[in-house]
MILUMSE-777849 format. One record per residue: residue number from 1; z, y negated, x of N, C-alpha, C, CB in turn. Coordinates in nm, 4 decimals. Atoms other than C-alpha are relative to their C-alpha. Last residue first. Glycine has a CB too. Example, Ala and Ser with C-alpha at 12.3 -4.5 7.8 and 13.67 -1.06 7.14 Angstrom:
<nodes>
num	n_up	n_north	n_east	ca_up	ca_north	ca_east	c_up	c_north	c_east	cb_up	cb_north	cb_east
2	-0.0060	0.1190	-0.0820	0.7140	0.1060	1.3670	0.0730	-0.1090	-0.0770	-0.1415	-0.0462	0.0414 .
1	0.0000	0.1190	0.0890	0.7800	0.4500	1.2300	0.0000	-0.1200	0.0900	0.1246	-0.0027	-0.0992 .
</nodes>
This chain:
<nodes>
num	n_up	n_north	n_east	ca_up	ca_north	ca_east	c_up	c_north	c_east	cb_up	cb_north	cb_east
116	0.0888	-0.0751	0.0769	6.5981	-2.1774	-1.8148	-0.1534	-0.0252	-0.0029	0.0450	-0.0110	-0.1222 .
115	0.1206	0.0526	0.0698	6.7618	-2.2369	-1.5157	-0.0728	0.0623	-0.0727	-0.0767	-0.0421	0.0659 .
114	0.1494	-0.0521	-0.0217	7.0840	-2.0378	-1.4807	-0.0784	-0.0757	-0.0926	-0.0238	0.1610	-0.0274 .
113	0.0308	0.0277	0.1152	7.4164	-2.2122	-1.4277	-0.1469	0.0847	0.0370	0.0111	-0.1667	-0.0466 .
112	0.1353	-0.1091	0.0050	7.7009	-2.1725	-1.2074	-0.0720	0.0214	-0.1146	0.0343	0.1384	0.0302 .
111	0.0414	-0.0710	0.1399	7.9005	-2.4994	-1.3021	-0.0982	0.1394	0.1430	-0.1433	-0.1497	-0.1637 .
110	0.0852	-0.1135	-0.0192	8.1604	-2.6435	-1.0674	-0.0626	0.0497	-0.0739	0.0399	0.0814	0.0341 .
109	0.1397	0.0765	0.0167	8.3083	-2.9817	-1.1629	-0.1009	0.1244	0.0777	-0.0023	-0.1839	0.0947 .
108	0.1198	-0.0538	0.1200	8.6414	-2.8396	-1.3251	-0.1272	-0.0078	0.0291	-0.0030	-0.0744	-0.1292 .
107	0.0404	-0.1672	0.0375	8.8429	-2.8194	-1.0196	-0.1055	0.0581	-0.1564	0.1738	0.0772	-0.0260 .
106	0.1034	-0.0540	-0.0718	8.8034	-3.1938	-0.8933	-0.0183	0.1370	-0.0277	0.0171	-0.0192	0.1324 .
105	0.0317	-0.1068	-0.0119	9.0403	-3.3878	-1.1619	-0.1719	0.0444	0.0343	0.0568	0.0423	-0.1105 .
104	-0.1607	-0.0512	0.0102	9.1829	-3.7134	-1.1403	-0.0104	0.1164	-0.0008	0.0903	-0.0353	-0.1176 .
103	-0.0244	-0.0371	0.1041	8.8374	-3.8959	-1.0198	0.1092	0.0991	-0.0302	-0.0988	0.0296	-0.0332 .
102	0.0540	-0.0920	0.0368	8.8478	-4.0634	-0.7607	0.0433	0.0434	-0.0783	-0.0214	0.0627	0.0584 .
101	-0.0780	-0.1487	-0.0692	9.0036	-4.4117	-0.7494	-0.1077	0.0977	-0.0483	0.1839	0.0532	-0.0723 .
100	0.1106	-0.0300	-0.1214	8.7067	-4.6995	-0.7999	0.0873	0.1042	0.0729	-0.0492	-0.1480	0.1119 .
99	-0.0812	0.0552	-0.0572	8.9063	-4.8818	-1.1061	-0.0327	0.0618	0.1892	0.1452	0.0357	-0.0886 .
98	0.0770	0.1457	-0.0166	8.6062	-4.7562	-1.3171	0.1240	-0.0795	0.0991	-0.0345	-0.0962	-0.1850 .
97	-0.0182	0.1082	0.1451	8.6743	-4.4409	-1.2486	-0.0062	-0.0633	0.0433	0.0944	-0.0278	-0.0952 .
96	-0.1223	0.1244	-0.0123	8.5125	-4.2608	-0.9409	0.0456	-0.0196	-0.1645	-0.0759	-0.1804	0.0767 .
95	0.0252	0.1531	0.0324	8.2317	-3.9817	-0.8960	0.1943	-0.0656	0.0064	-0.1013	-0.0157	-0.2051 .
94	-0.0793	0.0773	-0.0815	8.1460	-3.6279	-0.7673	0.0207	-0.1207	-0.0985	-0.0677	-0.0340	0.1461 .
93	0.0733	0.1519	-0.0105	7.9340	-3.3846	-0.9045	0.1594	-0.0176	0.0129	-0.1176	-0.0920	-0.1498 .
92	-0.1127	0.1183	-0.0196	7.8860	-3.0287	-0.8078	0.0026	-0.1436	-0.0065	0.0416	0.0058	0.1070 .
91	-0.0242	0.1521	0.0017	7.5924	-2.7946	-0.8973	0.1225	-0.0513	-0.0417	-0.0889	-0.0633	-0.0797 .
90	-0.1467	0.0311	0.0079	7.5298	-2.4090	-0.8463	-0.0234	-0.1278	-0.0107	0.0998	0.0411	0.1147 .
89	0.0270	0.1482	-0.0792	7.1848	-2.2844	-0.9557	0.1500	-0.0814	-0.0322	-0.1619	-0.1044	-0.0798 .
88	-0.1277	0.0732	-0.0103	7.1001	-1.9254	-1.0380	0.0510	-0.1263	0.0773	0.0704	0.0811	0.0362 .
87	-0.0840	-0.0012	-0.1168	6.7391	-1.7933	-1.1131	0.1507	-0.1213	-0.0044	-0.1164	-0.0385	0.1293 .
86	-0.1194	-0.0914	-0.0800	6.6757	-1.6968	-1.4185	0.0611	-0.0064	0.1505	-0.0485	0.1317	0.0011 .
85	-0.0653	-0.0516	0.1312	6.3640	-1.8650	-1.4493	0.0952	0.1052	-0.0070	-0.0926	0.0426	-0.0821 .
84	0.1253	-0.0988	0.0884	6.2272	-2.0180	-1.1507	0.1217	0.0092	-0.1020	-0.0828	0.1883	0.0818 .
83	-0.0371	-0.1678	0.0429	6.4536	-2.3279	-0.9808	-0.0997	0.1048	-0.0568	0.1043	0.0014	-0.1139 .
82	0.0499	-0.0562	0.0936	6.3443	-2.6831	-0.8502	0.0798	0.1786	-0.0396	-0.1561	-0.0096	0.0462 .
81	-0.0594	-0.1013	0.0181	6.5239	-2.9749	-0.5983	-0.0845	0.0910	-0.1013	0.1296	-0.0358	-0.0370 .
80	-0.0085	-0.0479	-0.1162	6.3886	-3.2739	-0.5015	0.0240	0.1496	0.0417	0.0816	-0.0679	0.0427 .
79	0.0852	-0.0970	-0.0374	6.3285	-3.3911	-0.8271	-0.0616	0.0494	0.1009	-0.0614	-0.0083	-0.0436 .
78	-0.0102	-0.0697	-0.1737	6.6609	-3.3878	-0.9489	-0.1171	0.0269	0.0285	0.0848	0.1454	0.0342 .
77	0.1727	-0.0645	0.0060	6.6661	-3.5910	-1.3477	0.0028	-0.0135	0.2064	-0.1767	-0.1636	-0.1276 .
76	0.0411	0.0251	-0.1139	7.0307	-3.6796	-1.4098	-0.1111	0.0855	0.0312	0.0981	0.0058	0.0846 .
75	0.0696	-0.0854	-0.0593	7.1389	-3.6207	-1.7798	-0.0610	-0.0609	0.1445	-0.0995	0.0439	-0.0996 .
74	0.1324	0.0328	-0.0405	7.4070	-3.7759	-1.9419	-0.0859	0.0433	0.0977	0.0001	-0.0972	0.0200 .
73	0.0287	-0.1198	-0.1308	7.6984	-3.7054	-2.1230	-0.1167	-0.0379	0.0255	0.0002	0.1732	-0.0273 .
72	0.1022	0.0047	0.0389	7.9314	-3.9642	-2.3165	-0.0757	0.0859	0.1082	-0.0336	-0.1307	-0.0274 .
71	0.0251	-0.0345	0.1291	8.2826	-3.9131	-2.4357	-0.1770	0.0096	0.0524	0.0637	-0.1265	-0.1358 .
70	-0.0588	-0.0600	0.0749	8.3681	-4.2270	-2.1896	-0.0425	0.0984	-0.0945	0.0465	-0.0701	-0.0401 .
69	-0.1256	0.0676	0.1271	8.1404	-4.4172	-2.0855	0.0612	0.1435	-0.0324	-0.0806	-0.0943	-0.1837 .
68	0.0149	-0.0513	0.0780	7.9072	-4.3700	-1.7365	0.1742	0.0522	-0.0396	-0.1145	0.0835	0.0338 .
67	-0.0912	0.0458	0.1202	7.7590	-4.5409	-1.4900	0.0181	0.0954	-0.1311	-0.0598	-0.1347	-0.0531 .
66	0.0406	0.0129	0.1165	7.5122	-4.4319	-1.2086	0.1515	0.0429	-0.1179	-0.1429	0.1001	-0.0036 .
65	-0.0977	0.0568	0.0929	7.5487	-4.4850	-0.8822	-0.0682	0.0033	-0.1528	0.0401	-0.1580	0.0505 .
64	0.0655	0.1269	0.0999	7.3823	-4.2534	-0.6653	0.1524	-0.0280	-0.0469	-0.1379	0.0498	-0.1548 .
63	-0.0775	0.0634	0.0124	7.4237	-3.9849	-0.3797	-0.1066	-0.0895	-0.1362	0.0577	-0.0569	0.1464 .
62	0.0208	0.1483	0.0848	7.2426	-3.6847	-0.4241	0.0694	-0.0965	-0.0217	-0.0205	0.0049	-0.1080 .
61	-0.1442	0.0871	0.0630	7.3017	-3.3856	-0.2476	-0.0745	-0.1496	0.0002	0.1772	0.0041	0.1277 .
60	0.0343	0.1080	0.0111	7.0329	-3.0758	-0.2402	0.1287	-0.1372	-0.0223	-0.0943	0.0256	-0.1028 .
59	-0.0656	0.1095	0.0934	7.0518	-2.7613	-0.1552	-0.0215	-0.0995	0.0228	0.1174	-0.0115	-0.0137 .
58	-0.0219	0.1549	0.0211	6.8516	-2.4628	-0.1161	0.0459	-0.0805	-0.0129	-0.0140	-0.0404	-0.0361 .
57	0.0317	0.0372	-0.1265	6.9003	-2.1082	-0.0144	-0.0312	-0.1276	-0.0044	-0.0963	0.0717	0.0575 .
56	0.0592	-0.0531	-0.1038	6.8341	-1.9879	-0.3231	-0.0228	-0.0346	0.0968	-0.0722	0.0293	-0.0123 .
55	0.0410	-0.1007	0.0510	7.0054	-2.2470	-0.5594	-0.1151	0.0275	0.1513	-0.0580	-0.0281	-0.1718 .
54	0.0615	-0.1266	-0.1080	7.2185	-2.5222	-0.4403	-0.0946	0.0767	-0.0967	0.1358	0.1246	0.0714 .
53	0.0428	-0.0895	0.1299	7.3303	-2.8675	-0.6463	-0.0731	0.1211	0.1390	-0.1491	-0.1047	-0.1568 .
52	0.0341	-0.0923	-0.0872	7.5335	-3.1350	-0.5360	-0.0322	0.1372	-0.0604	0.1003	0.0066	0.0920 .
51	0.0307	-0.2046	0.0731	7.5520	-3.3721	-0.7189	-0.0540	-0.0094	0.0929	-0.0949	0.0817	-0.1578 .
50	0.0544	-0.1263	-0.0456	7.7592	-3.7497	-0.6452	-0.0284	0.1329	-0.0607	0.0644	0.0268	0.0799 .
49	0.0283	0.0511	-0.1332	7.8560	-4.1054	-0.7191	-0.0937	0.1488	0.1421	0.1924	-0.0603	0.0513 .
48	-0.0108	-0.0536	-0.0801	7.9163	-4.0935	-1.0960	-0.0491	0.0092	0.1526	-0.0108	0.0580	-0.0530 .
47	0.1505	0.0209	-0.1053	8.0420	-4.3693	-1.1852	-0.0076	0.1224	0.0090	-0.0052	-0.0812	0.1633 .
46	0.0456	-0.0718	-0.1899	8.3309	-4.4305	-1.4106	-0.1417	-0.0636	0.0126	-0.0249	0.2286	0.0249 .
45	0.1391	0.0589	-0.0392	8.4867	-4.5052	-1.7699	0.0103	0.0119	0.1309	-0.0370	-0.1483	-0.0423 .
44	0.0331	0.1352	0.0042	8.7836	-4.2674	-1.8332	-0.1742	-0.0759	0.0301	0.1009	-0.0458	0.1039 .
43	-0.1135	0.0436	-0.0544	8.7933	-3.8895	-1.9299	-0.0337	-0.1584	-0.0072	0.0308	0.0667	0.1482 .
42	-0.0675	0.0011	0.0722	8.5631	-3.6445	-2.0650	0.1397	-0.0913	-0.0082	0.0013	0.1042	-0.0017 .
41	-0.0922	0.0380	-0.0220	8.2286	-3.7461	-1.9206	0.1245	0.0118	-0.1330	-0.0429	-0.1154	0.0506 .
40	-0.1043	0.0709	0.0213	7.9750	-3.5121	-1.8734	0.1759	-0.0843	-0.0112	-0.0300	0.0203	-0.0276 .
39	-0.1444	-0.0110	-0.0296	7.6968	-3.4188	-1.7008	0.1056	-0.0609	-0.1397	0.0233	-0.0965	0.1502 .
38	-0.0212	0.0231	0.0961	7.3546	-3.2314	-1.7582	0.1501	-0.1008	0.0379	-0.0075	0.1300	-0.0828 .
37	-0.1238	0.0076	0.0128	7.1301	-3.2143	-1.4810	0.1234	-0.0372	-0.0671	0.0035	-0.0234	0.0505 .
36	-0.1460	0.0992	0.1070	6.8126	-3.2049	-1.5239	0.1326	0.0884	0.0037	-0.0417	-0.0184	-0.2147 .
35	-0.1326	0.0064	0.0401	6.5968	-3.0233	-1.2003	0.0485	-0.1169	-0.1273	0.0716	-0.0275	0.1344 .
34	-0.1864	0.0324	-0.0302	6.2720	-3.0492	-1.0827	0.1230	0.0280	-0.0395	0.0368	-0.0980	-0.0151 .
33	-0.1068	-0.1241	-0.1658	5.9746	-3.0267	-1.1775	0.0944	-0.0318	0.0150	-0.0318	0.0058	0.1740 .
32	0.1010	0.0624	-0.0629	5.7571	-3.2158	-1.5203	0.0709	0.0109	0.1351	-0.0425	-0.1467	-0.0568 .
31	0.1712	-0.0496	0.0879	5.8835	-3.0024	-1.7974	-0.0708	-0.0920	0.1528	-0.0561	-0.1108	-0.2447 .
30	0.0675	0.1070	0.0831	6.2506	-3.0289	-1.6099	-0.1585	0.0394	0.0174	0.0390	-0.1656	0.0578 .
29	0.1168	0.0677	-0.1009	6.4308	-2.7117	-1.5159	-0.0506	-0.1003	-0.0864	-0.1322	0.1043	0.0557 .
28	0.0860	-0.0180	0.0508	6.7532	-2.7123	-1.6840	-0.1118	-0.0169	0.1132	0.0048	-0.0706	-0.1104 .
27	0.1000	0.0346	-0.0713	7.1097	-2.7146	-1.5897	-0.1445	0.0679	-0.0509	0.0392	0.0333	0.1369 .
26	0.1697	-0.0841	-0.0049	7.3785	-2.7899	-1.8172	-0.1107	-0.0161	0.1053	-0.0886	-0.0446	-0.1243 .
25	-0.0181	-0.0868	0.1231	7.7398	-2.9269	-1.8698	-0.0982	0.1047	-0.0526	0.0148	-0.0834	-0.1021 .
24	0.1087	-0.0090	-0.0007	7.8408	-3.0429	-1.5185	-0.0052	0.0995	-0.1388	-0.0514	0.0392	0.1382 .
23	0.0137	-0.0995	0.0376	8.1775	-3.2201	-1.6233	-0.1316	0.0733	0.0668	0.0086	-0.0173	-0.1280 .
22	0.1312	-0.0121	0.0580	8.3151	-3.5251	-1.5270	-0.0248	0.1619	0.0407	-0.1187	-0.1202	0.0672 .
21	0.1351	0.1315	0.0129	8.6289	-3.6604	-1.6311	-0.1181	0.0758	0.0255	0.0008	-0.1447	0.1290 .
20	0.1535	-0.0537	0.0467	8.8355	-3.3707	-1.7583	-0.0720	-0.0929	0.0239	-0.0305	0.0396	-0.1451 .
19	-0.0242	-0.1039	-0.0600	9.2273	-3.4953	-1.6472	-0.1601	0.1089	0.0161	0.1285	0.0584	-0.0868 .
18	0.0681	0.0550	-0.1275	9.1839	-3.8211	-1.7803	0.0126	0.1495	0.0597	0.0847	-0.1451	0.0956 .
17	0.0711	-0.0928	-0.0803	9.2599	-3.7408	-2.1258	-0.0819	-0.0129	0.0978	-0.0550	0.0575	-0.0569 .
16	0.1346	-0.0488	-0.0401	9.4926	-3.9732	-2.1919	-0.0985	0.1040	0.0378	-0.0097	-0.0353	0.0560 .
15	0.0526	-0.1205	0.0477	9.8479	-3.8413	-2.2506	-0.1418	-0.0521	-0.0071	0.0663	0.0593	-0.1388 .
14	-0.0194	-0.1583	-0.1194	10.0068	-4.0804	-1.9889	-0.0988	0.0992	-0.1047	0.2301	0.0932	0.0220 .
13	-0.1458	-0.0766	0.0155	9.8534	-4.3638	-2.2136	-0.0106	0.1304	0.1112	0.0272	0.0666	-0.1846 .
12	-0.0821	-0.1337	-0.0087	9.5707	-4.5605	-2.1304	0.1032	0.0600	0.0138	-0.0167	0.0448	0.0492 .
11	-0.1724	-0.0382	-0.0347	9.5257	-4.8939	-2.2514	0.0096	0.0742	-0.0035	0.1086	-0.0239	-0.0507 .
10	-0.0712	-0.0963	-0.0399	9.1823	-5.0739	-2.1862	0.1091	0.0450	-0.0013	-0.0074	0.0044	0.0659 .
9	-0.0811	-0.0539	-0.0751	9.0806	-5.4253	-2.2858	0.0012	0.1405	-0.0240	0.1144	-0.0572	-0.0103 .
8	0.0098	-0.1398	0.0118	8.8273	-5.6879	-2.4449	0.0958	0.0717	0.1055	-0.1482	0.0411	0.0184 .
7	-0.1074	-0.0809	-0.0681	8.8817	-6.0215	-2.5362	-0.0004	0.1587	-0.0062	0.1271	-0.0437	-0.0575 .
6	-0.0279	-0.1546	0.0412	8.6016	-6.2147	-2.6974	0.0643	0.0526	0.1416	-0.1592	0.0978	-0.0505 .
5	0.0722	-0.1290	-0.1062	8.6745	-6.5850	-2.6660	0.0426	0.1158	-0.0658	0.0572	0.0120	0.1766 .
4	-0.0590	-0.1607	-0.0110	8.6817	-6.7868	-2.9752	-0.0669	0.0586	0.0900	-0.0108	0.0948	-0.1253 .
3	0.0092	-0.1604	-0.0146	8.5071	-7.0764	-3.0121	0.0977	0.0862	0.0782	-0.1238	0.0320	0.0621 .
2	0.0012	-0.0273	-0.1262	8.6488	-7.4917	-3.0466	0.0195	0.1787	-0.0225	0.1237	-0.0953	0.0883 .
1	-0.0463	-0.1337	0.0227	8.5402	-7.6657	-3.3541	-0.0015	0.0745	0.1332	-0.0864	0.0714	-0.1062 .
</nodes>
């Protein structure tokens, strides 16, 4: 008896929504310092590859690789970086799709956000 490969594929249409890949969707201080960083992805499978995050005279840029599906949002833990309460904290992220072009849209990835 000879098995069955599993075949898996991708077919984006022009009306994909590639146009929203990644998002910053929240910033938090974390219970144990630092920064979470909320992101998400509205577009294809990726990376993201970069945040950049300021508050008071501070910033911080973070290269990494870290993966991430479609639809799905995920939090990046900064603990280089911290905020008080109410104070205001810009963050930019960067990344690729999975085919390693940048991402199709750069004007959404600005959040001004206040740590709660």
């Amino acid at each position: 008896m000879v098995g069955l490969a599993r075949v898996e594929a991708f077919l984006y249409t022009p009306d994909y929504p590639a146009s929203v890949d990644l998002t910053v969707t929240d910033v938090q201080r974390a219970s144990a310092g630092g920064l979470d960083v909320s992101i998400h992805n509205g577009g294809r499978p990726g990376t993201v590859t970069l945040i950049r995050c300021n508050t008071a005279g501070h910033e911080l840029d973070l290269g990494l690789t870290a993966l991430i599906n479609p639809v799905q949002t995920q939090i990046i833990h900064l603990n280089a970086l911290s905020a008080r309460p109410g104070e205001g904290v810009m963050c930019t992220v960067s990344g690729v799709n999975e085919d390693g072009s940048p991402e199709a849209n750069t004007s959404n990835n600005v959040a001004l956000l206040v740590a709660h």
